[in-house]
C-alpha positions in Angstrom: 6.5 -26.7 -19.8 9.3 -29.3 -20.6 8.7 -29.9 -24.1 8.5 -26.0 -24.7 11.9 -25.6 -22.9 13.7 -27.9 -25.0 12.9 -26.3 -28.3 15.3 -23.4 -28.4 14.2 -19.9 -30.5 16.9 -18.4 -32.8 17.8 -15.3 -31.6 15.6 -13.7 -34.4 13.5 -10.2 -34.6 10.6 -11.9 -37.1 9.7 -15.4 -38.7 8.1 -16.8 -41.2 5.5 -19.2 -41.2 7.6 -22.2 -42.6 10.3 -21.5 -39.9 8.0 -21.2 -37.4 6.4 -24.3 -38.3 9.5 -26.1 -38.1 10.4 -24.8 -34.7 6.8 -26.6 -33.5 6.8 -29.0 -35.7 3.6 -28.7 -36.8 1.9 -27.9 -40.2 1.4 -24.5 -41.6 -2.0 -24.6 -41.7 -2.0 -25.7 -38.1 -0.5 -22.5 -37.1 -3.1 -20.8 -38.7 -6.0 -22.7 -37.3 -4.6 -22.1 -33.6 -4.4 -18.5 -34.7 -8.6 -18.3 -35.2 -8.3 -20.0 -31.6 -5.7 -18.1 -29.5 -5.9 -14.1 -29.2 -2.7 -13.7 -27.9 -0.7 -14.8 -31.3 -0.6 -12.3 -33.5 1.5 -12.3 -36.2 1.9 -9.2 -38.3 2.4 -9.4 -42.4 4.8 -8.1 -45.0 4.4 -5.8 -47.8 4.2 -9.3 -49.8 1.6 -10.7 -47.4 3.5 -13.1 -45.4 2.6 -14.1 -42.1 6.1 -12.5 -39.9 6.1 -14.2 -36.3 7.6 -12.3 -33.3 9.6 -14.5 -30.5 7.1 -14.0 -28.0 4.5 -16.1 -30.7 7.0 -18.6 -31.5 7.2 -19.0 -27.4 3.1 -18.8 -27.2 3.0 -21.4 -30.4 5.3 -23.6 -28.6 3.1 -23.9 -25.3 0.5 -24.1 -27.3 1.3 -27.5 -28.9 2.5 -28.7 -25.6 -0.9 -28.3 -23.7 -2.4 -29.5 -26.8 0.0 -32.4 -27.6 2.1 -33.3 -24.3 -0.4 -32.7 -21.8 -3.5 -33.6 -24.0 -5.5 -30.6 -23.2 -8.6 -29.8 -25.4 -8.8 -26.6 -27.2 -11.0 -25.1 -24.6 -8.7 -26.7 -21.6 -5.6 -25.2 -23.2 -6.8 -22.2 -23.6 -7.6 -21.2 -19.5 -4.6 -23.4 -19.0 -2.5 -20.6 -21.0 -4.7 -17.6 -19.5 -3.7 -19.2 -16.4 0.2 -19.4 -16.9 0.3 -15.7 -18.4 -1.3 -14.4 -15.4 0.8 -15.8 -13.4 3.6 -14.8 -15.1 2.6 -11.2 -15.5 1.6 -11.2 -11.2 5.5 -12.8 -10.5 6.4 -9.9 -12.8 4.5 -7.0 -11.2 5.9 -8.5 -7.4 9.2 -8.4 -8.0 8.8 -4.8 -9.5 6.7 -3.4 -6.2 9.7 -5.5 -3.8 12.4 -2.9 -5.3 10.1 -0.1 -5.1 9.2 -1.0 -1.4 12.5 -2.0 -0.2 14.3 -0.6 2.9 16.3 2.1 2.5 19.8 1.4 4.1 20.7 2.7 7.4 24.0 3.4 9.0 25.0 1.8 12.0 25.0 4.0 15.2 28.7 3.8 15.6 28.9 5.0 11.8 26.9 8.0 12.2 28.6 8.7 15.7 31.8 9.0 13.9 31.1 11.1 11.5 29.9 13.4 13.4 33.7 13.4 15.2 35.3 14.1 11.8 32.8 16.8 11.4 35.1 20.1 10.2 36.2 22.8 12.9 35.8 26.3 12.8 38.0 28.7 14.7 35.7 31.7 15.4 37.4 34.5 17.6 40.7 32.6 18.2 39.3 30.5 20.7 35.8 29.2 20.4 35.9 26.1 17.7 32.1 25.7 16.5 31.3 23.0 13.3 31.7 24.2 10.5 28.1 23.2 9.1 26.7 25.3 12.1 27.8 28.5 10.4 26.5 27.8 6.2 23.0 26.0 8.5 20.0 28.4 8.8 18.7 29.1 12.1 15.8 27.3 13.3 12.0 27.8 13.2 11.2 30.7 15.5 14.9 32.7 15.8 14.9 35.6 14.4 17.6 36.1 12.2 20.8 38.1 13.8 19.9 37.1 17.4 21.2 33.6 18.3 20.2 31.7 21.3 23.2 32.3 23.8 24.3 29.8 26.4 23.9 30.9 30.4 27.1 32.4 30.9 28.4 32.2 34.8 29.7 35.5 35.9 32.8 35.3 38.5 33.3 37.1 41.4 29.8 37.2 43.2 30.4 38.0 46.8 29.7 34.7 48.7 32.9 33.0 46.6 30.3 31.6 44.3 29.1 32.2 40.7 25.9 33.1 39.4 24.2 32.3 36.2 22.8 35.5 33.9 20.5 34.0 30.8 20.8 36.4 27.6 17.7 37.9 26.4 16.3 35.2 23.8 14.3 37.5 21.1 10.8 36.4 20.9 9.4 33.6 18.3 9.2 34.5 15.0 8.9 32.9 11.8 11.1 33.9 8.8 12.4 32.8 5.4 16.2 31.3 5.1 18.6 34.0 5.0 20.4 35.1 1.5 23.7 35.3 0.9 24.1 39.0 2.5 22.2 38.3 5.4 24.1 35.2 6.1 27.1 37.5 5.8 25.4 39.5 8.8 24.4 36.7 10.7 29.0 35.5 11.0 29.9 39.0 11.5 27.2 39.0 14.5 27.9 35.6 15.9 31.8 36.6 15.9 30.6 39.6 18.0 28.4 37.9 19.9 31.6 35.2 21.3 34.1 37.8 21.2 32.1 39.6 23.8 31.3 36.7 26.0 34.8 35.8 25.8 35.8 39.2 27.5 33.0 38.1 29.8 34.6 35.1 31.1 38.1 36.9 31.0 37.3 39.9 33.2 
C-alpha cells in the first residue's frame, strides 16, 4: 500500500468529513458512498450531526481509495482485497502475542548454578558440624516425620579386629505430615543440635 503510506494522518483523536476528505483526496460525498459499501468505517457523529472520523477510518479510507484508484480494483475486488489484508494483519498480530507467551524461560548455565550453590551460607551447629543454612529454615521431606531426621551411618572405632564397623540409626517409619510452624520448627533445631552433639561424642569417644 504505497500510495496509502505516503499520505501521513495528523496525529488527531477525531476528523471531520472535509479534513478527511482532503487527507484522500476525494469528495465528500465519496466518503459517504464508500461508507454504504465498507462495514469497517464507521464514523461516529456530534451533538450537531457531523460525521467525526477516528484515525483507524482515515487509515481504512486511505486503502480504500488505493485499491479502488491505484490498483484499479472494483468495489467487490476491493472489498476481499481489504478483508484479506485485515486478516492478515490481525493473524501477524495474534503470533507475535502467543511467541512472548510461549517463549523459553531462561536457564542458568551449569557452572552458574554450581556456584551458587558454593556461596551457599554456613551454619555452625554444635561448634563443629557446618550444615547450609537453607537446610535448617527447609521442611523435611515427604515421609519424615517431623523431629526424627535421617542420620548418616556413623562408624564406631575400636572394634576388635583393628577395623570399624558401621551402625545405621533407626529411621522412623513413612509418614506423611503438614510443614512444621514456627514452634515446631523451633523443636525440630533444638533436636537436630542434639542429635549432632551426640554423634559428635560418638566419634570422640
Amino acid at each position: 500500500m504505497t500510495a496509502a503510506r505516503r499520505r501521513t494522518v495528523p496525529n488527531k483523536l477525531y476528523f471531520r468529513i472535509g479534513e478527511v476528505s482532503d487527507i484522500v483526496g476525494v469528495k465528500p460525498y465519496v466518503l459517504r458512498y464508500w461508507e454504504t459499501e465498507f462495514s469497517d468505517i464507521r464514523p461516529t457523529k456530534s451533538k450537531s450531526g457531523q460525521r467525526l472520523y477516528k484515525r483507524r477510518d482515515v487509515e481504512l479510507l486511505l486503502m480504500i481509495r488505493e485499491l479502488l484508484y491505484d490498483e484499479r480494483y472494483t468495489i467487490d475486488g476491493a472489498k476481499q482485497r481489504l478483508r484479506e489484508l485485515l486478516r492478515g494483519a490481525r493473524d501477524g498480530a495474534n503470533s507475535e502475542q502467543a511467541e512472548l507467551y510461549t517463549a523459553p524461560a531462561p536457564t542458568l548455565p551449569v557452572a552458574a548454578v554450581a556456584a551458587s550453590a558454593a556461596a551457599a551460607p554456613m551454619v555452625s551447629i554444635a561448634g563443629d558440624v557446618a550444615v547450609p543454612a537453607a537446610a535448617l529454615t527447609a521442611s523435611p521431606p515427604e515421609g519424615v516425620i517431623p523431629g526424627t531426621p535421617t542420620r548418616p551411618v556413623v562408624p564406631i572405632l575400636g572394634e576388635s579386629g583393628g577395623g570399624s564397623a558401621a551402625r545405621r540409626t533407626p529411621v522412623a517409619p513413612a509418614a506423611r505430615s503438614h510443614p512444621p510452624h514456627e514452634g515446631e520448627r523451633s523443636k525440630l533445631l533444638i533436636k537436630l543440635k542434639s542429635d549432632l552433639q551426640g554423634l559428635l561424642q560418638e566419634l570422640r569417644t
